[in-house]
C-alpha positions in Angstrom: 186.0 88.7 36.6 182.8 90.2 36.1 183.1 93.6 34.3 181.8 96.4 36.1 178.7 97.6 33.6 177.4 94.0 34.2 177.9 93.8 37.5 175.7 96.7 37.9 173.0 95.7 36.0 173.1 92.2 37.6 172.9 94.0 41.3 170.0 96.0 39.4 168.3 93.1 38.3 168.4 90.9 41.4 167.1 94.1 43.6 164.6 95.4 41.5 163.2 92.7 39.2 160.4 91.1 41.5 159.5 94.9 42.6 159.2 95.3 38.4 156.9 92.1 37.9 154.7 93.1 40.6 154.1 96.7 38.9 153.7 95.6 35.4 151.2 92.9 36.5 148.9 95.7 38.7 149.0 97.7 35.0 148.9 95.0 32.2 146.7 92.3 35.2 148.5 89.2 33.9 151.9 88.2 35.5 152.9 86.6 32.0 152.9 89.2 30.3 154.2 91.2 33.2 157.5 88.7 33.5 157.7 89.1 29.6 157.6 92.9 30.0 160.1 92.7 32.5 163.0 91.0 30.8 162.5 93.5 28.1 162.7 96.1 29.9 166.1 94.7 31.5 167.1 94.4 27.8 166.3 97.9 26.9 168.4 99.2 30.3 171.0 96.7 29.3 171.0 98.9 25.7 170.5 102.3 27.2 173.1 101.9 29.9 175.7 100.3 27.4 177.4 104.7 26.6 177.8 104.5 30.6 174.8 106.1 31.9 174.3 106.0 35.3 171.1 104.9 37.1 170.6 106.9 39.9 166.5 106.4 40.8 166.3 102.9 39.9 163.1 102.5 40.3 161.6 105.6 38.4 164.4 104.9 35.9 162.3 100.8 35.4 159.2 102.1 35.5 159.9 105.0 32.7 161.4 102.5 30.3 158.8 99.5 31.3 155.7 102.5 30.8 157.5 103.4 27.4 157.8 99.7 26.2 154.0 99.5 27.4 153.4 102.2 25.1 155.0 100.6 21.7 153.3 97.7 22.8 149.6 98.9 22.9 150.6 101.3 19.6 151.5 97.8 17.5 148.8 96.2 18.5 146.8 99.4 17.7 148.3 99.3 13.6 147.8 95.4 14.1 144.0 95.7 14.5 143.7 98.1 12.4 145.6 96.9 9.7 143.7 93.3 10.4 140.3 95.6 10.1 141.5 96.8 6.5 142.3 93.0 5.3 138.4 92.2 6.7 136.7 94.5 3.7 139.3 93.1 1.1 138.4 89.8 -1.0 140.3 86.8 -0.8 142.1 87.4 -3.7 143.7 90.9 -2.0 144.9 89.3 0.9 148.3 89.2 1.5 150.9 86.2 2.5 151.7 85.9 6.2 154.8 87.5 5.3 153.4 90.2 3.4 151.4 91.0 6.1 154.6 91.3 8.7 156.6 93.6 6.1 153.5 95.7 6.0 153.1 95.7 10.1 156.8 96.5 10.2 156.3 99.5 7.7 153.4 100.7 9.8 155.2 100.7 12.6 158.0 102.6 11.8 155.5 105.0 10.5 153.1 105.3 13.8 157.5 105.5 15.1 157.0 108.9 13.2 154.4 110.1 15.2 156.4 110.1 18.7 155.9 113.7 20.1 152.9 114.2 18.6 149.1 114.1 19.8 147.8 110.6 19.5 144.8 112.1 17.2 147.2 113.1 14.4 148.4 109.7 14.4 145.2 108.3 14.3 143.4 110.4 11.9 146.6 109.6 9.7 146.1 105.7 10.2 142.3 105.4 9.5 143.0 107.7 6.0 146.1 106.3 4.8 145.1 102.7 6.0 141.5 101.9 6.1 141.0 104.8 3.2 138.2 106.5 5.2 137.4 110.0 4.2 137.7 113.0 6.9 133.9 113.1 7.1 134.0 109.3 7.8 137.2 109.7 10.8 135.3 113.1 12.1 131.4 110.7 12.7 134.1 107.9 14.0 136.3 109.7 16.2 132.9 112.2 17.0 135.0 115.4 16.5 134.5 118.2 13.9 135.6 117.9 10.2 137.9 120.7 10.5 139.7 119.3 13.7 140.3 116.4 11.8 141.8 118.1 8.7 143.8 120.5 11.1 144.8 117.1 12.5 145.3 115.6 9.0 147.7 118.4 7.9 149.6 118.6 10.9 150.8 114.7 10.0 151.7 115.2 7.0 153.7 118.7 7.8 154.9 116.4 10.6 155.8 113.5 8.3 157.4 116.0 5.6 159.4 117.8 8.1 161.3 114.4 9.6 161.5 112.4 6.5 
């Protein structure tokens, strides 16, 4: 017999998982990555649902966890490039092994994870200091904003940072 939490994720899955394809590939515009995307998002409901939470807007309930996981995705491939960027200006010597290079990716990300809640700015003007060691006159010409809106930005990561840590 099929326990009842899996039966309801299994009815879940077989009336909703097409529907879930379709609107990740009109988002994301590749039905790979959409299918991919999908089962992850049946993973993270699977892990969500686990305490007993009940799904009562199924749809609205995919989509938010689906647009979350969309989120982390573009945000690692965000510290990806940029950390990729930083490893362009560094010699030969300086760069890292391949699993260097994930540990630091990993680190990064749980730092960006720091940043949930907060304006995507502060996370940015945090990233390009701390990782490509640009100055705040170099982020404000990048980002074309003010000097002082990036060191109001600046300090509100770090007081961010200091507050959770």
């Amino acid at each position: 017999m099929i326990p009842p939490l899996h039966q309801e994720i299994n009815t879940l899955y077989q009336a909703h998982h097409e529907w879930l394809v379709e609107w990740l590939r009109r988002r994301i515009g590749c039905v790979h990555n959409a299918k991919d995307l999908a089962q992850d998002t049946f993973l993270k409901v699977i892990d969500r649902t686990s305490g007993g939470y009940a799904i009562n807007e199924p749809k609205a309930f995919l989509s938010r966890v689906a647009h979350d996981l969309m989120v982390d995705q573009v945000r690692r491939r965000d510290i990806e490039k940029a950390y990729i960027d930083a490893l362009t200006h560094l010699s030969s010597q300086q760069v890292d092994s391949d699993e260097e290079r994930m540990i630091i990716v990993q680190a990064l990300m749980r730092i960006d994870a720091l940043f949930d809640g907060q304006h995507r700015h502060v996370r940015t003007v945090f990233l390009y200091s701390r990782l490509q060691g640009m100055t705040h006159v170099e982020i404000a010409k990048k980002m074309g904003v003010s000097l002082r809106t990036v060191e109001t930005y600046m300090s509100q990561a770090i007081t961010h940072i200091l507050v959770t840590a």
